[in-house]
Every structure is written in structure tokens, then in C-alpha cells.
PDB file of N, CA, C, O and CB in Angstrom:
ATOM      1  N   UNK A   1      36.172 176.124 146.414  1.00  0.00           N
ATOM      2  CA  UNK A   1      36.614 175.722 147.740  1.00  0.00           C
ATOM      3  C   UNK A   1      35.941 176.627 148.782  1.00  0.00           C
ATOM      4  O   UNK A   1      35.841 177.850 148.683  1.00  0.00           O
ATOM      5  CB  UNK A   1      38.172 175.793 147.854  1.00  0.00           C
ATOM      6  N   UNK A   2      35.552 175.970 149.657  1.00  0.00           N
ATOM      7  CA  UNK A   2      34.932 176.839 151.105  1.00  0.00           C
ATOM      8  C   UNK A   2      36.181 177.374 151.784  1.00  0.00           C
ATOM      9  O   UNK A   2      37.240 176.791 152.018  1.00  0.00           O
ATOM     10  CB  UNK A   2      34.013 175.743 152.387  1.00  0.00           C
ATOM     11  N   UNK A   3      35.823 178.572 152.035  1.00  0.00           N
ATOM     12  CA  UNK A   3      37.304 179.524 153.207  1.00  0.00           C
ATOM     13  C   UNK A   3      36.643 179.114 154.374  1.00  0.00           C
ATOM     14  O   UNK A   3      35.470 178.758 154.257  1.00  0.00           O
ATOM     15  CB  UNK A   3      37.575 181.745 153.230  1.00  0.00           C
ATOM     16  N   UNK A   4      37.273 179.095 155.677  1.00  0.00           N
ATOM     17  CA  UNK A   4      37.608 178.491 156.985  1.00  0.00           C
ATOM     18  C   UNK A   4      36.544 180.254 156.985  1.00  0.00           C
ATOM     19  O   UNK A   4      35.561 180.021 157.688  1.00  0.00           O
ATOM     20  CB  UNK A   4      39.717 178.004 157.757  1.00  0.00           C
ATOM     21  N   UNK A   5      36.509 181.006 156.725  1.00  0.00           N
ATOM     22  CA  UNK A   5      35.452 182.142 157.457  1.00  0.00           C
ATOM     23  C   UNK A   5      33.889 182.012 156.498  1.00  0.00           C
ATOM     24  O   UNK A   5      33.108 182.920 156.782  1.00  0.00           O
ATOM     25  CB  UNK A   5      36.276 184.115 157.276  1.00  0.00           C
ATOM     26  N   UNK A   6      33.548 181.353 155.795  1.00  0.00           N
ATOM     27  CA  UNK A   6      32.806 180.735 155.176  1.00  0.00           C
ATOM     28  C   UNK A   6      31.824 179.823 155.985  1.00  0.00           C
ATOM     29  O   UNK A   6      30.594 179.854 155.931  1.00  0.00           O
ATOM     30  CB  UNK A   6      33.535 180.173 154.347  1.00  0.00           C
ATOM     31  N   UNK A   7      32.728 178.885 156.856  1.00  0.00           N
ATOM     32  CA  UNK A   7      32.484 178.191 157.456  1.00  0.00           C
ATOM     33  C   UNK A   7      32.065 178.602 159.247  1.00  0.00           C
ATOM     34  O   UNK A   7      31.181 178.180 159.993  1.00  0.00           O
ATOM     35  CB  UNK A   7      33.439 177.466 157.057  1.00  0.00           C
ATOM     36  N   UNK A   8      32.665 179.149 159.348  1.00  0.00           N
ATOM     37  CA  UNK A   8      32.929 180.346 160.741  1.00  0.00           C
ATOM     38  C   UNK A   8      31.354 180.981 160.550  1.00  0.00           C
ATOM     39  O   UNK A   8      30.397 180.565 161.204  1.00  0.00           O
ATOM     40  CB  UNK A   8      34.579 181.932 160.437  1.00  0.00           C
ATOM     41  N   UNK A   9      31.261 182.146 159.458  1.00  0.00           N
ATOM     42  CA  UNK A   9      29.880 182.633 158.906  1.00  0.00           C
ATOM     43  C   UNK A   9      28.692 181.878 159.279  1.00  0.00           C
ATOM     44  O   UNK A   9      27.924 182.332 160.127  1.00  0.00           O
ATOM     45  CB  UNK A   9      29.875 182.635 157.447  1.00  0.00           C
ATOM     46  N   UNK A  10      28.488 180.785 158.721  1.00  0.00           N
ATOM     47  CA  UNK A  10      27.647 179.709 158.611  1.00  0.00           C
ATOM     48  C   UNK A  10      27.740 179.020 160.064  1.00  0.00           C
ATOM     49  O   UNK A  10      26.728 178.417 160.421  1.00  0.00           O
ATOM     50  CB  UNK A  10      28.075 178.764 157.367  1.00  0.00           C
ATOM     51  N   UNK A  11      28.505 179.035 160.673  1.00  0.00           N
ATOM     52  CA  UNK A  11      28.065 178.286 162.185  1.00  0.00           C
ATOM     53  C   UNK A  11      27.620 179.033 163.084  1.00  0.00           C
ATOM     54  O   UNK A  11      26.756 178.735 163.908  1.00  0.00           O
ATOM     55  CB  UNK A  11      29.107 177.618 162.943  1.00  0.00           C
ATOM     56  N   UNK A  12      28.500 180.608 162.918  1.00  0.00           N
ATOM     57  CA  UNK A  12      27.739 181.452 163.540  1.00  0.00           C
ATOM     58  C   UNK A  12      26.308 181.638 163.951  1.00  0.00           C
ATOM     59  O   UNK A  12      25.653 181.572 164.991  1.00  0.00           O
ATOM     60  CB  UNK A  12      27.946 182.168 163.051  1.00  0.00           C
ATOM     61  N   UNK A  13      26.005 182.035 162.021  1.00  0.00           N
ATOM     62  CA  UNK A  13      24.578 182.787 161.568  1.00  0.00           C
ATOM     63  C   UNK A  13      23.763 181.704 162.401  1.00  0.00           C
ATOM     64  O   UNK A  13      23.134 181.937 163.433  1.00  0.00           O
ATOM     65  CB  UNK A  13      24.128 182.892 159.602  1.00  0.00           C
ATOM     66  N   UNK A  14      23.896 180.433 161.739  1.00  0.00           N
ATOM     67  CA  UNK A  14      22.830 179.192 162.445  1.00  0.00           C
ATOM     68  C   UNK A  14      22.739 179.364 163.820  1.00  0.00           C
ATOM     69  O   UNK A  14      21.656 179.577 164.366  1.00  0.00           O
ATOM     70  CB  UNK A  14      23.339 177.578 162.275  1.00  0.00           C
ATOM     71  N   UNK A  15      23.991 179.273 164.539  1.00  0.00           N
ATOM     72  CA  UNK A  15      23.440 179.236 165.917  1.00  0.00           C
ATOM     73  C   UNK A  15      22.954 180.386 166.688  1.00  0.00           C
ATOM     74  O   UNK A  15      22.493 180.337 167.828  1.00  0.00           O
ATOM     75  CB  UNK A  15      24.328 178.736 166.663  1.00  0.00           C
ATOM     76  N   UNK A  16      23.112 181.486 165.910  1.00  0.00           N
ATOM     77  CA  UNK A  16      22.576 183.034 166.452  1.00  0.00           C
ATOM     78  C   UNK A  16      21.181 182.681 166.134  1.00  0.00           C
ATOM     79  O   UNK A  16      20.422 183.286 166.892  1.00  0.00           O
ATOM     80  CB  UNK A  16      23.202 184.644 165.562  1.00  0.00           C
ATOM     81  N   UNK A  17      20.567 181.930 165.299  1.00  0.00           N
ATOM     82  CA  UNK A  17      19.011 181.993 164.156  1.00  0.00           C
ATOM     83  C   UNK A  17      18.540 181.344 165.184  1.00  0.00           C
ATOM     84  O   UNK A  17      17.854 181.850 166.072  1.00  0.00           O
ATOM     85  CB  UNK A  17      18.777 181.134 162.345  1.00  0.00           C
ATOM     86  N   UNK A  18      18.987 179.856 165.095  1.00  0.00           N
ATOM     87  CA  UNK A  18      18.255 178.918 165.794  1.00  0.00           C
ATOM     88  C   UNK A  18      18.021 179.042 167.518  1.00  0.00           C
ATOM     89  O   UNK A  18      17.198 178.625 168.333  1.00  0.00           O
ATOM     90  CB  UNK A  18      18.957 177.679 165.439  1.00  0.00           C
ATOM     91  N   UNK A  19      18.843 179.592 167.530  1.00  0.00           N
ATOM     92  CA  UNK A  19      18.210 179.960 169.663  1.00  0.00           C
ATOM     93  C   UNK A  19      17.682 181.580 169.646  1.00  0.00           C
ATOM     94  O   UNK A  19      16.851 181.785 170.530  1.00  0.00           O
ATOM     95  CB  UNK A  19      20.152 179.954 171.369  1.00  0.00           C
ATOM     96  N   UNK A  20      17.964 182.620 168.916  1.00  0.00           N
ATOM     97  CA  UNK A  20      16.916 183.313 168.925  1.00  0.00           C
ATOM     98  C   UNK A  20      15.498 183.909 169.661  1.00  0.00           C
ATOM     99  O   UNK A  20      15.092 185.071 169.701  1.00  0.00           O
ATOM    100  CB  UNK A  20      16.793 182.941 168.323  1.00  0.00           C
ATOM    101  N   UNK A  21      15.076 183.028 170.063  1.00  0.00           N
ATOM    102  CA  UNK A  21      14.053 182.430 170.694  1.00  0.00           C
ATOM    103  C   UNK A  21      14.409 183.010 172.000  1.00  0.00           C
ATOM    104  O   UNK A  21      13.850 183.866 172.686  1.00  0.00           O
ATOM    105  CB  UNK A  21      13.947 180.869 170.568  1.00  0.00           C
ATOM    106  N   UNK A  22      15.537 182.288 172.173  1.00  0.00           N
ATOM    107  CA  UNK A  22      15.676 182.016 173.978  1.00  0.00           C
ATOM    108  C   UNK A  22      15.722 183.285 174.468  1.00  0.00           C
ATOM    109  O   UNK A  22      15.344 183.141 175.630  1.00  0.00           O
ATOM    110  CB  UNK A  22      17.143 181.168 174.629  1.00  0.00           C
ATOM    111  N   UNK A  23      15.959 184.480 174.291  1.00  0.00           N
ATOM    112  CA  UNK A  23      15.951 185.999 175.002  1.00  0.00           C
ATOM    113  C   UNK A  23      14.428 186.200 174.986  1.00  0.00           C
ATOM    114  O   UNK A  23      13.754 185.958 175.987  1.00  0.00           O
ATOM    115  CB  UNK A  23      16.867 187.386 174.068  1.00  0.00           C
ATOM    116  N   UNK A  24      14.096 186.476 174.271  1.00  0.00           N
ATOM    117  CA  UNK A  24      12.623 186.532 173.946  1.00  0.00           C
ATOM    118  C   UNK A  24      11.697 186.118 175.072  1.00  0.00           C
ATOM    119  O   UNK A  24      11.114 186.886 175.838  1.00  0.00           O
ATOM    120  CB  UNK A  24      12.329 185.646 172.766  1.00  0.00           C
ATOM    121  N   UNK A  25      11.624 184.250 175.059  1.00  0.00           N
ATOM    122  CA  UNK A  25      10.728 183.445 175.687  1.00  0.00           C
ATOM    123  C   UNK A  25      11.235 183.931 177.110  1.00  0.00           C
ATOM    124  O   UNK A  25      10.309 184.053 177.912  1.00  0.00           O
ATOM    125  CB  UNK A  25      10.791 181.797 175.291  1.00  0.00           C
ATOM    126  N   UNK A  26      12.621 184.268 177.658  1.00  0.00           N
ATOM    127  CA  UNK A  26      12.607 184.423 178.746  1.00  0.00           C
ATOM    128  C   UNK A  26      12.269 185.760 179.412  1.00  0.00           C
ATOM    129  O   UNK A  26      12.017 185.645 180.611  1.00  0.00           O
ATOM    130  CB  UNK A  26      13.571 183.998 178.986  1.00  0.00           C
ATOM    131  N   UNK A  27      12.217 186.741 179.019  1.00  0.00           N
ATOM    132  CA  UNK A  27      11.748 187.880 178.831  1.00  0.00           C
ATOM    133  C   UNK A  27      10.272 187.922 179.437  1.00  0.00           C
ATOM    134  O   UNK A  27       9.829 188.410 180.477  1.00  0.00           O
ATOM    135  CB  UNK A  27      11.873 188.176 177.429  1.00  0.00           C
ATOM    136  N   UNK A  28       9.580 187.097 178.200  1.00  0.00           N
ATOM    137  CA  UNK A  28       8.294 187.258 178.392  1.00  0.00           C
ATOM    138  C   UNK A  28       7.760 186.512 179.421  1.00  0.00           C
ATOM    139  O   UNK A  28       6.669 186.890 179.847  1.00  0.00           O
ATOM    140  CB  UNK A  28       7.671 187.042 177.334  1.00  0.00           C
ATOM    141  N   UNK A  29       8.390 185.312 180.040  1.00  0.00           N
ATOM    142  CA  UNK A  29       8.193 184.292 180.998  1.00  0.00           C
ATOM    143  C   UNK A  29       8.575 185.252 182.579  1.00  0.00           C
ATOM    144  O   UNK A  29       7.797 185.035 183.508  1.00  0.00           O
ATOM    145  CB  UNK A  29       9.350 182.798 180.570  1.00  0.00           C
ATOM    146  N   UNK A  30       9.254 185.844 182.731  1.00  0.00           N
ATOM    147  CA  UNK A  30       9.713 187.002 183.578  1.00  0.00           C
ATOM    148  C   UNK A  30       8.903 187.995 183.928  1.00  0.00           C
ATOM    149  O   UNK A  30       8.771 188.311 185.110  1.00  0.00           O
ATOM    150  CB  UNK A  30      10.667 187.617 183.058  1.00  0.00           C
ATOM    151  N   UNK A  31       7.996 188.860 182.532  1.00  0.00           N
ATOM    152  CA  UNK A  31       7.222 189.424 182.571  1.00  0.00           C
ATOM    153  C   UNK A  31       5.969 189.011 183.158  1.00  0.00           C
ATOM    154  O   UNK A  31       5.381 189.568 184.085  1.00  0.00           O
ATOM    155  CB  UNK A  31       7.257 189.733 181.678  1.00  0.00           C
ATOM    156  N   UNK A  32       5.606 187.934 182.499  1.00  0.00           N
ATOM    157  CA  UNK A  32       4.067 187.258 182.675  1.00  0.00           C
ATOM    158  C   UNK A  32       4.015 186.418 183.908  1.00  0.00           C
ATOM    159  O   UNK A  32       2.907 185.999 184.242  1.00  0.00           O
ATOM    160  CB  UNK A  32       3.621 186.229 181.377  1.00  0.00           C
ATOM    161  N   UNK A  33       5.254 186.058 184.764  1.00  0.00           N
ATOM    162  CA  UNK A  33       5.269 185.619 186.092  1.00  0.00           C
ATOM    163  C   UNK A  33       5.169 184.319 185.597  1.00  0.00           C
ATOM    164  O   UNK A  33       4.405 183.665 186.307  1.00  0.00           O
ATOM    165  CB  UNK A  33       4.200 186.145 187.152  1.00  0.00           C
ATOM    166  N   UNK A  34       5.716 183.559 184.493  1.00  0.00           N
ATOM    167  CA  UNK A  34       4.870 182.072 183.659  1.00  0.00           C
ATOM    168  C   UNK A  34       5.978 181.074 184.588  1.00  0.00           C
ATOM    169  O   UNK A  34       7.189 181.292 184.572  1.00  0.00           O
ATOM    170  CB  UNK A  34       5.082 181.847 181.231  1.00  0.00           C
ATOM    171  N   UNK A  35       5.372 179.997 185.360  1.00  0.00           N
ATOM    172  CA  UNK A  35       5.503 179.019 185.740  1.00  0.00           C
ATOM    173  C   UNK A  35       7.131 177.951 185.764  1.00  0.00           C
ATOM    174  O   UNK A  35       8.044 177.555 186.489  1.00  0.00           O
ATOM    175  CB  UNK A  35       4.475 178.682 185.096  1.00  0.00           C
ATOM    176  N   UNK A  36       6.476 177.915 184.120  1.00  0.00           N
ATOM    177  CA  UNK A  36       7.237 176.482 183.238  1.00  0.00           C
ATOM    178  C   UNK A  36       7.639 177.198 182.057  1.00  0.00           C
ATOM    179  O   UNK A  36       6.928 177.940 181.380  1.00  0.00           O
ATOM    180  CB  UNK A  36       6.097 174.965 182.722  1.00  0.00           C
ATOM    181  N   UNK A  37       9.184 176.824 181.825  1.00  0.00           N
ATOM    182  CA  UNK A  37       9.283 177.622 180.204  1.00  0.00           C
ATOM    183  C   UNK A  37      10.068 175.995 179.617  1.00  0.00           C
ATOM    184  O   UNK A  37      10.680 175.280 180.410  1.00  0.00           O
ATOM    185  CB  UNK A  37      10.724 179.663 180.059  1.00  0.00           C
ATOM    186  N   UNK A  38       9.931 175.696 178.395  1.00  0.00           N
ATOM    187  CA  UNK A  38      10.591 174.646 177.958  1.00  0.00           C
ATOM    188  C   UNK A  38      10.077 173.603 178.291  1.00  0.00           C
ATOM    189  O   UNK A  38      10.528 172.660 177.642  1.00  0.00           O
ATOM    190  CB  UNK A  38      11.713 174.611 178.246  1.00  0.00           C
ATOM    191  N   UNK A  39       9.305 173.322 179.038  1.00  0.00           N
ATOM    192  CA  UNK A  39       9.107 171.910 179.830  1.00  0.00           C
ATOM    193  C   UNK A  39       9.904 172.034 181.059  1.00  0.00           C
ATOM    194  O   UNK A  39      10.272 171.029 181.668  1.00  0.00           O
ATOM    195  CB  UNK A  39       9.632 170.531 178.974  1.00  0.00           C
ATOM    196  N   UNK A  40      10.143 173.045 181.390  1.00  0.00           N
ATOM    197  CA  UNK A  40      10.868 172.891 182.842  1.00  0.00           C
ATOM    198  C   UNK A  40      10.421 174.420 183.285  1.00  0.00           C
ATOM    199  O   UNK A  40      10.177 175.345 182.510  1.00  0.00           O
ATOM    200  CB  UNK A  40      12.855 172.544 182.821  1.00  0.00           C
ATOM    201  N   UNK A  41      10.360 174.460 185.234  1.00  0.00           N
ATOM    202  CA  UNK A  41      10.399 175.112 185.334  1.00  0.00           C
ATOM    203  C   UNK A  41      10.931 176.484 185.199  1.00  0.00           C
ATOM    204  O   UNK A  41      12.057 176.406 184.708  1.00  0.00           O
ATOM    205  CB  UNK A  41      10.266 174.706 185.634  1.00  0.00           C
ATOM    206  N   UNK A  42      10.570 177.784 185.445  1.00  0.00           N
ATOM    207  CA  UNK A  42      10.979 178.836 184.670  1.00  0.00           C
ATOM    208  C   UNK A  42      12.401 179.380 185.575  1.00  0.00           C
ATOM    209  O   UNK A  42      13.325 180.126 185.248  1.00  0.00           O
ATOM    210  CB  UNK A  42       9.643 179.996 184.482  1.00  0.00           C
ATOM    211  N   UNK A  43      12.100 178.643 186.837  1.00  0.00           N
ATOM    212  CA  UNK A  43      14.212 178.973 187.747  1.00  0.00           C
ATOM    213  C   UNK A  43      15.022 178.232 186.565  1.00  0.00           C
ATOM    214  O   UNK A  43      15.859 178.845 185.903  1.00  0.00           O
ATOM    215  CB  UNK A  43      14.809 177.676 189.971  1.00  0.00           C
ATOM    216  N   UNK A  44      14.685 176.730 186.320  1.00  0.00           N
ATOM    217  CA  UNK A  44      15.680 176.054 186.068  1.00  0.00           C
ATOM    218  C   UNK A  44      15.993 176.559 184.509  1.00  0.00           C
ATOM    219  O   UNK A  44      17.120 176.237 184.132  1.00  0.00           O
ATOM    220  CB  UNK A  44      15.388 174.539 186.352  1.00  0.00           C
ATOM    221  N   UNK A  45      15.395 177.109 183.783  1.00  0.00           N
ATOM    222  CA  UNK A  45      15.224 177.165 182.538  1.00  0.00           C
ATOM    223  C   UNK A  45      16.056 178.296 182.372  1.00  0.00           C
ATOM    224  O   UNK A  45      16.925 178.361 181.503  1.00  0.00           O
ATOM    225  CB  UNK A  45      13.863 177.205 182.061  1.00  0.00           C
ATOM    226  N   UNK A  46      15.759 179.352 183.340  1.00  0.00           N
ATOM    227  CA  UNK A  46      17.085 180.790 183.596  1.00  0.00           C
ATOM    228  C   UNK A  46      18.162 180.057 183.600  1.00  0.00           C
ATOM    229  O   UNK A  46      18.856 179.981 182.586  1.00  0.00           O
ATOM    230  CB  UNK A  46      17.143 181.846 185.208  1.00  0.00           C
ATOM    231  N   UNK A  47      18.524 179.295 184.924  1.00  0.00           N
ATOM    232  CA  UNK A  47      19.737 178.736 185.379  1.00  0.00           C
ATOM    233  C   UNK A  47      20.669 178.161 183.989  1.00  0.00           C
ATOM    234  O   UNK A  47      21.879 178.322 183.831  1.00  0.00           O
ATOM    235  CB  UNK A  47      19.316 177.500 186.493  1.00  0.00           C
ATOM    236  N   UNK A  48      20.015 177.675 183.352  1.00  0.00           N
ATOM    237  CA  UNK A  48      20.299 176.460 181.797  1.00  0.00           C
ATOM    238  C   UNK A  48      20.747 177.931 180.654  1.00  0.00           C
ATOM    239  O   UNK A  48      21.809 178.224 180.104  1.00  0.00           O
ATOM    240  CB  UNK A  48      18.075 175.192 180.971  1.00  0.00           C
ATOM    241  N   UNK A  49      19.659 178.460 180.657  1.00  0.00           N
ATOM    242  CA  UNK A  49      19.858 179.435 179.468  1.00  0.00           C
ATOM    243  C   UNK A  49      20.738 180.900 180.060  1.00  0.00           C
ATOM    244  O   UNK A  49      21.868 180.871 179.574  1.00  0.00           O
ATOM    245  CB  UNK A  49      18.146 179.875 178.802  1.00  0.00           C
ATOM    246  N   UNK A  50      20.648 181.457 180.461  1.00  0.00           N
ATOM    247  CA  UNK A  50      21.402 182.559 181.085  1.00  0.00           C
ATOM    248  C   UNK A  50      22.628 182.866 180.961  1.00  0.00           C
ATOM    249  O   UNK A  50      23.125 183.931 180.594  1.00  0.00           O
ATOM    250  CB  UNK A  50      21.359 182.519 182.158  1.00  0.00           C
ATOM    251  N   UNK A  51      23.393 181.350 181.461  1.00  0.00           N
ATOM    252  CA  UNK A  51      25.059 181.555 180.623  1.00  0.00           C
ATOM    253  C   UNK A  51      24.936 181.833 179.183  1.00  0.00           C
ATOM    254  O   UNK A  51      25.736 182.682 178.790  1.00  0.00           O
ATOM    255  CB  UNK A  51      26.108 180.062 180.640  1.00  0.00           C
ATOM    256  N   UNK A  52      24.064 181.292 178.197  1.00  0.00           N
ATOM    257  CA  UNK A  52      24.284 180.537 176.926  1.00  0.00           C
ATOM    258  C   UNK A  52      24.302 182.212 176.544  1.00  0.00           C
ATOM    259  O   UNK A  52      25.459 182.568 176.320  1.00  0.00           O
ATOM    260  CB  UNK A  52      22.991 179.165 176.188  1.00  0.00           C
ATOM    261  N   UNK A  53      23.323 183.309 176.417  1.00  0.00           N
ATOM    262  CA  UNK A  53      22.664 184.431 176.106  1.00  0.00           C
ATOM    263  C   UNK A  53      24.306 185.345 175.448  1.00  0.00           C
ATOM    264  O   UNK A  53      24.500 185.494 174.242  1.00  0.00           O
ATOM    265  CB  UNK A  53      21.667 185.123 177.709  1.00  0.00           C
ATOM    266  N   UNK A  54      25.191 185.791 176.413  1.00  0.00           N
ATOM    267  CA  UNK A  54      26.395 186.392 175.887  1.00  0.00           C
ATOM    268  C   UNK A  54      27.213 185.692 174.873  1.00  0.00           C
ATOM    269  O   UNK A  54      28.155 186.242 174.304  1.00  0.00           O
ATOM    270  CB  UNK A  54      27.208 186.651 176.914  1.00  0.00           C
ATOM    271  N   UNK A  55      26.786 184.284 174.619  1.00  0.00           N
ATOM    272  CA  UNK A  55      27.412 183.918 173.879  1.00  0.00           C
ATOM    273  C   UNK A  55      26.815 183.776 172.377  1.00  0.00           C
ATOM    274  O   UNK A  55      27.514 183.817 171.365  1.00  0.00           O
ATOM    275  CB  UNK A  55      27.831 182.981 174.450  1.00  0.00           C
ATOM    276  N   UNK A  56      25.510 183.614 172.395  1.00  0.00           N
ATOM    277  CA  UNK A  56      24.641 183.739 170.953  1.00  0.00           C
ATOM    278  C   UNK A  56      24.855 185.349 170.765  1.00  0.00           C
ATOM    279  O   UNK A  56      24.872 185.730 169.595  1.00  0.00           O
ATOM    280  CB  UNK A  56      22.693 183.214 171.066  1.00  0.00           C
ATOM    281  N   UNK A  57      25.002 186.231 171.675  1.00  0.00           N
ATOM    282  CA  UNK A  57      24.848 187.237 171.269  1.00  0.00           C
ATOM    283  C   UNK A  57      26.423 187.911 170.667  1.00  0.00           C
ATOM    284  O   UNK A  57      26.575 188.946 170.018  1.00  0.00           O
ATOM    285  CB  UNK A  57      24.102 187.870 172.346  1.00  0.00           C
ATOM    286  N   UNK A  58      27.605 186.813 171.191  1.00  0.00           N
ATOM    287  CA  UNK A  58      28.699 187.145 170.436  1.00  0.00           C
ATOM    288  C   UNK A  58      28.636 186.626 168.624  1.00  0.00           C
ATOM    289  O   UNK A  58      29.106 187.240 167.667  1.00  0.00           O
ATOM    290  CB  UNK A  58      29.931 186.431 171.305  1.00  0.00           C
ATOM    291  N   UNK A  59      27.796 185.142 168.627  1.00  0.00           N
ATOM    292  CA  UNK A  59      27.793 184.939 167.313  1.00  0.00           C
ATOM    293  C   UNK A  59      27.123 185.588 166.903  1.00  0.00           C
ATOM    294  O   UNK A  59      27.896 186.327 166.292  1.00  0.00           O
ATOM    295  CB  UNK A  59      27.607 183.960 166.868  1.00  0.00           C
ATOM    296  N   UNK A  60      25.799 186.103 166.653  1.00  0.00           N
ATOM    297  CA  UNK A  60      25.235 187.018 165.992  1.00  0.00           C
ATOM    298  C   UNK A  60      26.240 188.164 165.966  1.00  0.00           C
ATOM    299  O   UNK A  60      26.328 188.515 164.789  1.00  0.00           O
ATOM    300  CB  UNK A  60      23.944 187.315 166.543  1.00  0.00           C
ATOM    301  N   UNK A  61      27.061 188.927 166.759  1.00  0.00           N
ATOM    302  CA  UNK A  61      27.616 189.816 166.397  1.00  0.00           C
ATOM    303  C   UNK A  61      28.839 189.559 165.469  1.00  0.00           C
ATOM    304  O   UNK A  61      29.161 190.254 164.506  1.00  0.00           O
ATOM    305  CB  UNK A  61      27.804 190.418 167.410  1.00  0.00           C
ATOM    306  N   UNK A  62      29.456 188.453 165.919  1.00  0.00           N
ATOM    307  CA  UNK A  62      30.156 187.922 164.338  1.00  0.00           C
ATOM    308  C   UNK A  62      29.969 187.507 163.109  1.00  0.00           C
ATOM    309  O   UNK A  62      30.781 187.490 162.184  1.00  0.00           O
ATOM    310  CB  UNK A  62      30.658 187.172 164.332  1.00  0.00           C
ATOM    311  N   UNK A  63      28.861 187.168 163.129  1.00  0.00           N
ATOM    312  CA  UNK A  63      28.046 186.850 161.993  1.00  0.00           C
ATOM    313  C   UNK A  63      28.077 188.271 161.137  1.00  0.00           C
ATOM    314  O   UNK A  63      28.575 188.613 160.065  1.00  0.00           O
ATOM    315  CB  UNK A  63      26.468 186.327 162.480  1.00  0.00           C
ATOM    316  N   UNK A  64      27.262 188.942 162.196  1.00  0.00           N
ATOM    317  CA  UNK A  64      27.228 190.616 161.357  1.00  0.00           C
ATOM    318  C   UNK A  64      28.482 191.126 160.869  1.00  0.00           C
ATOM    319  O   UNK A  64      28.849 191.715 159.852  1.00  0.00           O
ATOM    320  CB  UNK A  64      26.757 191.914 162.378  1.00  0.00           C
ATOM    321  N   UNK A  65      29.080 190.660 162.045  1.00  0.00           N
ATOM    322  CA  UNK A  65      31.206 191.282 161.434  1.00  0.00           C
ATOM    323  C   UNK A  65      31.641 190.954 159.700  1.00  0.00           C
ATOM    324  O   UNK A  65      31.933 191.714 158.776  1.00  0.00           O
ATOM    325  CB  UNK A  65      32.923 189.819 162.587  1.00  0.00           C
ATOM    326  N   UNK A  66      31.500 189.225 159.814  1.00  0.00           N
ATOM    327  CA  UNK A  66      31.623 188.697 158.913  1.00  0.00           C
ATOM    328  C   UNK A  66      31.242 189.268 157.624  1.00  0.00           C
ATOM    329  O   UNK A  66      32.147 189.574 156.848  1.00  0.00           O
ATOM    330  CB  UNK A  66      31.202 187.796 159.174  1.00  0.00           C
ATOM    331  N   UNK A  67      29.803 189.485 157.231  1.00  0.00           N
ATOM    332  CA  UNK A  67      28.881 189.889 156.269  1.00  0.00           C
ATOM    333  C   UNK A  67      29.292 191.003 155.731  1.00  0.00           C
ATOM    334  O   UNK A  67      29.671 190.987 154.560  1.00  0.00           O
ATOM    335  CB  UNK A  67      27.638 190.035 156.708  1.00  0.00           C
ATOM    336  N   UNK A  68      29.301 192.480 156.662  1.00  0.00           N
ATOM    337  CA  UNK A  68      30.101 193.806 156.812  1.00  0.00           C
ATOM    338  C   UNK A  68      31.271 193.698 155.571  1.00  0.00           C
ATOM    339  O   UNK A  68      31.439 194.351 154.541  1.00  0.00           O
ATOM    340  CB  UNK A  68      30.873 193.935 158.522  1.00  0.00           C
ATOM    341  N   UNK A  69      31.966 192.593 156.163  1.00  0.00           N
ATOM    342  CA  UNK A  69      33.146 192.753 155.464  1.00  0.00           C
ATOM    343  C   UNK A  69      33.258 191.667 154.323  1.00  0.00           C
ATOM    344  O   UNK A  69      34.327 191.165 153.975  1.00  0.00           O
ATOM    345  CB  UNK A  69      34.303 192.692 156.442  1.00  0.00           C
ATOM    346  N   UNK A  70      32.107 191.385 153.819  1.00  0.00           N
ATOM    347  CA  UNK A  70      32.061 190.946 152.919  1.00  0.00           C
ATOM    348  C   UNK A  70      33.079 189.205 152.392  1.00  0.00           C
ATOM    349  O   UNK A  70      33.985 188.903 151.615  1.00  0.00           O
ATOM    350  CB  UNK A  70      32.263 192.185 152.387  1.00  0.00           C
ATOM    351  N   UNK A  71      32.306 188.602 153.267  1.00  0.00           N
ATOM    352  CA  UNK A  71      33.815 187.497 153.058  1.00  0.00           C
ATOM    353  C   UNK A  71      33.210 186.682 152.230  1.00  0.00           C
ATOM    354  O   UNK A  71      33.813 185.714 151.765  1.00  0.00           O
ATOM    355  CB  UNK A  71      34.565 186.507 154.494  1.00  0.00           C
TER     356      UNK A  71
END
């Protein structure tokens, strides 16, 4: 049987993995003065991603919680 933190683990890890990316690309789009990030410009692309950032960065940190303690 799958435990409900099994599941928790696994939605986490994925969505910490799969956007990943997004600190990064914006970073470097910031740095390099770049235009367009995503197919959209690089305001609107802050505006879109910016909220999202504290929150991948809570799942990755639960993810890690999770693992730690071995579930």
C-alpha cells in the first residue's frame, strides 16, 4: 500500500525537479539584459514566475524533509 507521505514525497520531488529551471533561466535573463524568456517577454515572464519561486522552493524543501526522515 502507498502512505499518503509517499505520495506527498513524490508530488513534491516532481514539482521541485520539473520547474527547476525557472530560478536559473531567470537569473541569467536578468543578468544578460535577455529580451524574451519562455516565449514571452522577460517583464511578463518575472510577473508569471516570481510568485511560483517560494513555493517550489517550499517543495524541494519538503521533499528533503521527507527523505531525512526516511518515510
Amino acid at each position: 500500500k502507498v502512505a499518503d507521505t509517499d505520495i506527498e514525497l513524490a508530488m513534491r520531488a516532481t514539482i521541485a525537479a520539473k520547474y527547476a529551471w525557472i530560478a536559473p533561466a531567470m537569473l541569467r535573463a536578468a543578468v544578460n539584459g535577455t529580451e524574451s524568456l519562455n516565449r514571452r517577454l522577460t517583464t511578463e515572464t518575472f510577473a508569471a514566475w516570481a510568485p511560483v519561486i517560494p513555493f517550489l522552493l517550499r517543495c524541494a524543501g519538503e521533499a528533503r524533509r521527507l527523505v531525512r526522515e526516511g518515510i
